[in-house]
C-alpha positions in Angstrom: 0.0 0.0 0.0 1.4 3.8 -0.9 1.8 5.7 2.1 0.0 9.0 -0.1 0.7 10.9 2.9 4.2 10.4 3.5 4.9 10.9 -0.3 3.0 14.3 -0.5 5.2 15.5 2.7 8.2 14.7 0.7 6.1 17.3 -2.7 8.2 21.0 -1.8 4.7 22.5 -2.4 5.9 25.9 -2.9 8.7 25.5 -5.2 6.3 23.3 -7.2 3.6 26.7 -7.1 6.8 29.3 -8.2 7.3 26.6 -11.0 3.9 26.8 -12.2 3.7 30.3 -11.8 7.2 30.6 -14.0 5.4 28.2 -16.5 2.4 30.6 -16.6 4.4 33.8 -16.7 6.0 32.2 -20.2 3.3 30.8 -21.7 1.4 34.3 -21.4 4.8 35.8 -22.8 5.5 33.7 -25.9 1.2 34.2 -26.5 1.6 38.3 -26.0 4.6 38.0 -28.5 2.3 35.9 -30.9 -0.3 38.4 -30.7 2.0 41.0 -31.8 3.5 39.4 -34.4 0.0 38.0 -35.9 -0.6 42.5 -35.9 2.4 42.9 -37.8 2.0 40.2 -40.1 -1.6 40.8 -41.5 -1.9 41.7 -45.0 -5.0 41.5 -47.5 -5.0 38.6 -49.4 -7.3 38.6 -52.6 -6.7 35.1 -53.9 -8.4 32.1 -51.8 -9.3 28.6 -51.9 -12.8 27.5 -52.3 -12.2 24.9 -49.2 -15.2 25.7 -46.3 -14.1 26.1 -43.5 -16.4 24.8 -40.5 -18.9 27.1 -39.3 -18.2 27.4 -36.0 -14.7 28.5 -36.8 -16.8 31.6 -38.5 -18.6 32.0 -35.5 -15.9 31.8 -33.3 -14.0 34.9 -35.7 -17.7 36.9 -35.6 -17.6 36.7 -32.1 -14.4 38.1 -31.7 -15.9 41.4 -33.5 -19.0 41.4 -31.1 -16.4 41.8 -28.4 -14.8 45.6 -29.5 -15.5 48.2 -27.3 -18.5 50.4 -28.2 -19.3 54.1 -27.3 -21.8 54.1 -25.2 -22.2 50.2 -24.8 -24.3 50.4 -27.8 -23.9 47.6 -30.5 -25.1 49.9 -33.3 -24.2 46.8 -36.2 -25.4 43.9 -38.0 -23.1 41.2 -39.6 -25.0 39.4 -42.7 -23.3 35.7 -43.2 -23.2 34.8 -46.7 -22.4 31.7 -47.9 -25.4 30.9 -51.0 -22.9 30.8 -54.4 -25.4 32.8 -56.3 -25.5 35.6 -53.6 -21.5 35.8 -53.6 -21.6 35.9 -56.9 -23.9 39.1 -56.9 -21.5 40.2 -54.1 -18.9 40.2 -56.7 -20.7 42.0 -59.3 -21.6 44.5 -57.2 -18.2 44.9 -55.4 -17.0 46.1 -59.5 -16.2 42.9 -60.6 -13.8 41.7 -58.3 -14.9 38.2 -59.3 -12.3 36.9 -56.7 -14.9 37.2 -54.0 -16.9 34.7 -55.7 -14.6 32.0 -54.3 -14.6 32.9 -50.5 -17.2 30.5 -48.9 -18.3 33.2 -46.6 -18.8 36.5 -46.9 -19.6 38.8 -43.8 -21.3 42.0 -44.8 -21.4 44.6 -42.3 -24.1 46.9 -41.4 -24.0 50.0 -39.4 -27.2 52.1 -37.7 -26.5 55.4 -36.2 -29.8 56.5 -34.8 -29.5 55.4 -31.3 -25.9 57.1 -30.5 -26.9 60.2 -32.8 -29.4 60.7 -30.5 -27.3 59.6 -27.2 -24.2 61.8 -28.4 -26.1 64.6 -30.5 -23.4 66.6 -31.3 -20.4 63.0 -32.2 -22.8 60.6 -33.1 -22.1 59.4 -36.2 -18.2 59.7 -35.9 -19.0 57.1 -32.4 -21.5 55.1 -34.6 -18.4 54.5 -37.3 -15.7 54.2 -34.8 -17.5 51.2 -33.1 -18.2 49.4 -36.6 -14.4 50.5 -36.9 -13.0 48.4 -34.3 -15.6 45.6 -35.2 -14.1 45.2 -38.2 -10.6 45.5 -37.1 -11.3 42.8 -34.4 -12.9 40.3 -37.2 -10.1 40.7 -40.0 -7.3 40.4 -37.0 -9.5 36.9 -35.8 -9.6 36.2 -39.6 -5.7 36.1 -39.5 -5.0 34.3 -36.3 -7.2 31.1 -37.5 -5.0 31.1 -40.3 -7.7 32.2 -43.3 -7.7 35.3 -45.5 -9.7 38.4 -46.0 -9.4 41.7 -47.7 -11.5 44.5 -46.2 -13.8 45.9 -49.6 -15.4 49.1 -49.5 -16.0 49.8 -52.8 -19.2 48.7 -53.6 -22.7 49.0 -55.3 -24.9 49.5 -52.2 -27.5 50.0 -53.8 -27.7 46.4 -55.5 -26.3 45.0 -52.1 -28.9 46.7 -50.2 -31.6 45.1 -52.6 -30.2 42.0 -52.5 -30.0 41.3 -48.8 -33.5 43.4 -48.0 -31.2 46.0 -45.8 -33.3 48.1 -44.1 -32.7 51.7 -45.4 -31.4 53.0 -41.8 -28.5 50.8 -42.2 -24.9 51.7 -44.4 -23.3 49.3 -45.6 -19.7 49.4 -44.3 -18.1 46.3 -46.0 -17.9 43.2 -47.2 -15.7 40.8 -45.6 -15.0 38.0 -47.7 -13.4 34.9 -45.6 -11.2 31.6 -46.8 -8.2 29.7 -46.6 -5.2 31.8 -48.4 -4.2 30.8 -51.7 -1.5 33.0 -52.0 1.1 34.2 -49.5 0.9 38.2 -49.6 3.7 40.2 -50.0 4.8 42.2 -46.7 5.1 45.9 -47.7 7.5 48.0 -46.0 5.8 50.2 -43.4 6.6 53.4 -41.9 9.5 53.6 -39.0 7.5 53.2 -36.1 9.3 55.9 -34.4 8.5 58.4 -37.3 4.6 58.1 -36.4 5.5 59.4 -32.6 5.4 62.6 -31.3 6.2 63.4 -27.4 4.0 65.8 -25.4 3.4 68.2 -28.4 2.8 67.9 -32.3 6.2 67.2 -34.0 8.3 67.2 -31.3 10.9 63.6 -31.4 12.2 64.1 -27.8 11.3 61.7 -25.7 
């Protein structure tokens, strides 16, 4: 029979928590560094496979969106899933022929309503109301990218024959279309701007830190 309370006795409890602690304080580490480089890595990709990927992998991305921060806790959005051929097709057309949309098995179209923080912020409203579609859209193309499929964001668009289409309510804009699948080509990494040339300290222009 083992003694199971000699051998815990013989466990050095706390080293074993400062362990765990160190293993936690990494893992969180190498995830922040992930997260980062995931940021720096995104680009729009234009060319992808027409491979489905599960649904709940979609839902999981839309979600991600739901979660931005809104001006005054107000989810003033809708996010129209698309995944019928002949409506990505007309997504297409209306999107001035950039046929390559047709492959993406999902397309997110997203909707923005300004009524409710026009009339909660009278005189910012509508710059609130786009700022929180903003970051929604931000927050899904980033998820996009961390579950290892491809998006572009496209704003240029018929809205008119969208609108139809989908029965959008007239109070709505629409934003953009999100169109989501696995990469089929790997993007080419554009230099960006020093990072350093973007920053000013305490006053417009000034480099001193």
């Amino acid at each position: 029979m083992i003694n199971v309370g000699s051998r815990a006795n013989r466990i050095n409890w706390k080293k074993k928590y400062k362990q765990l602690q160190q293993k936690n304080q990494e893992l969180k580490e190498s995830f922040r560094i992930k997260c980062i480089e995931s940021f720096k890595t995104r680009r729009s990709v234009r060319q992808v496979l027409d491979v489905k990927p599960d649904f709940k992998l979609i839902e999981n991305i839309i979600e991600a969106g739901t979660s931005a921060p809104c001006a005054g806790d107000v989810q003033n959005y809708k996010i129209i899933v698309i995944e019928d051929e002949l409506k990505r097709k007309k997504i297409g057309e209306f999107s001035y022929h950039q046929f390559w949309i047709n492959k993406a098995p999902y397309i997110l179209v997203i909707l923005r309503e300004d009524k409710e923080l026009k009339k909660k912020y009278p005189d910012n409203g509508e710059l609130y109301s786009m700022q929180n579609v903003a970051v929604v859209i931000q927050n899904i193309m980033m998820a996009i990218h961390m579950s290892k499929l491809a998006t572009c964001w496209i704003a240029v668009k018929n809205d008119d024959g969208i609108r139809e289409m989908l029965e959008v309510p007239d109070e709505y804009h629409i934003d953009a279309v999100i169109p989501v699948g696995y990469p089929n080509e790997v993007p080419f990494l554009e230099k960006r701007a020093e990072t350093m040339a973007l920053i000013d300290f305490k006053t417009f222009g000034n480099k001193m830190r």
